[in-house]
N, C-alpha and C positions, 0 to 999 in steps of 0.2 A: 385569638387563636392563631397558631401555626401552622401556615400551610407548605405541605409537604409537598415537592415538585413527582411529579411523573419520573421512576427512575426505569425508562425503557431504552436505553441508548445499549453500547457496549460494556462489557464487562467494566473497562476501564473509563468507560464515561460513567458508569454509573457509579463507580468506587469516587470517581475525583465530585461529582454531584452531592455524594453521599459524604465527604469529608468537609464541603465548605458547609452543610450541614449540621454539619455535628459540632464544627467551628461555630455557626449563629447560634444554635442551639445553648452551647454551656459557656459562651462569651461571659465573664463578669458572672459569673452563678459560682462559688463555694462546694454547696451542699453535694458531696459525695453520692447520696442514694439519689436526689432529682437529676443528676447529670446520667446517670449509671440508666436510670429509668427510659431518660429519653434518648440516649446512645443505644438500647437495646430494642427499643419501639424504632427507631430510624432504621436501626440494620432488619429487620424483620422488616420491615418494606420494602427494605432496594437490594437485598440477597434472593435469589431465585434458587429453588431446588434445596430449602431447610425446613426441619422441620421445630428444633429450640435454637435458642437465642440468648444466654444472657451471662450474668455474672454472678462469681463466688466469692466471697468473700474472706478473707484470713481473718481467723481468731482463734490469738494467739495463747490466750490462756487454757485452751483444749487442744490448738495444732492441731487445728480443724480449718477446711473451708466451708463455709457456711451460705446456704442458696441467697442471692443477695435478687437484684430486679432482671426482670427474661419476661420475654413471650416463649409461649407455647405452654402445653400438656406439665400437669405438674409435675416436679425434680426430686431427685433427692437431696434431701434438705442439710445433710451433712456429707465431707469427704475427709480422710482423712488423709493430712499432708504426705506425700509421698503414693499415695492410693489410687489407682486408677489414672486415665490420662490428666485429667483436672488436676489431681493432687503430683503428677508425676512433674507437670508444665512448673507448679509451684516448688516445688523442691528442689528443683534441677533449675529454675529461674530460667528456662531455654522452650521454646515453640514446643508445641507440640502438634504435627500434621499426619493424622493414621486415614489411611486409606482404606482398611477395611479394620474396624473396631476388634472382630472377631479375634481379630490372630494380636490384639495387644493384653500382654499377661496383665491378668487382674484387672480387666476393663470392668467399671461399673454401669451396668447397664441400666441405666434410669429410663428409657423408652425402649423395648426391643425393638422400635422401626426404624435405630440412629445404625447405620451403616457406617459412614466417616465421620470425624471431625476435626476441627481445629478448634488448637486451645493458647491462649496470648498468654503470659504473667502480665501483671503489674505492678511494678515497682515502681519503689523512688527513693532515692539516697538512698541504696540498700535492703530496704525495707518492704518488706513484701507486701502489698496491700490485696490483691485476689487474684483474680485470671479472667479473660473472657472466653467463654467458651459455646463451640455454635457446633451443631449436628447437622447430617441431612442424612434421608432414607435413600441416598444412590454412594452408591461406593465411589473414591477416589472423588470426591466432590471439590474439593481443596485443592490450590495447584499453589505457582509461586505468586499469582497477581493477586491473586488471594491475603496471602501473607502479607506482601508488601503494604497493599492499600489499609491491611486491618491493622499494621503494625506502627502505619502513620496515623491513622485513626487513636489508638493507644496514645502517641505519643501525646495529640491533641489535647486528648483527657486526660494525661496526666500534669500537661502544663496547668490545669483548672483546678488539679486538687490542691488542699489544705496549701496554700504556696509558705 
């Protein structure tokens, strides 16, 4: 069993906590869906004020993302690339950080309680492999430490995939 530390420090103690985590975690593991699983189970412990958690997946023969592993309330199980912030993060391959969902055209709303979110791509060589994407029911949840810490996180897990 894996024991998961206490993540009650600062925002940024607990981002930098939360990445050597996610480091032990998918060390020497492959498998795309067990890494994704427990990168998604880790950030729903040490994010405060969320209410989903997780990842989509690209597939490519419908250019579709497709709900892949998350905590929380259940998703919508398809997006269509370019649709909504999710599919907007993957078409445009660039962040996506809304501060209040409502005012983004064509937001899909899979839980009416999600106020803001952020959403990562992932890539590699080009190629688009999903996004993460994380909600919370307070607006303007997302900031830059935010970003930062989740985009080293990314980076992390993508040095793990398919090498």
């Amino acid at each position: 069993m894996i024991e998961i530390p206490k993540f009650n420090g600062t925002k940024e103690a607990n981002y930098q906590l939360c990445l050597k985590q996610v480091e032990a975690l998918i060390k020497d593991e492959p498998n795309l869906i067990a890494n994704l699983s427990n990168v998604s189970a880790l950030l729903n412990q040490a994010l405060t004020d969320i209410n989903w958690v997780g990842f989509y997946l690209y597939e490519e023969t419908s250019n579709q993302l497709v709900l892949g592993p998350f905590q929380g309330l259940p998703a919508c199980i398809r997006i269509p690339f370019g649709k909504g912030v999710c599919g907007t993060a993957a078409a445009s391959n660039a962040i996506q950080r809304i501060d209040n969902v409502q005012n983004f055209p064509g937001h899909i709303a899979c839980d009416a309680a999600s106020k803001s979110e952020i959403v990562l791509p992932l890539s590699k060589n080009g190629q688009m492999i999903g996004v993460l994407d994380i909600d919370s029911p307070s607006f303007a949840r997302f900031d830059e430490i935010d970003q930062f810490w989740l985009e080293k996180i990314i980076q992390v897990l993508l040095l793990e995939i398919s090498r």
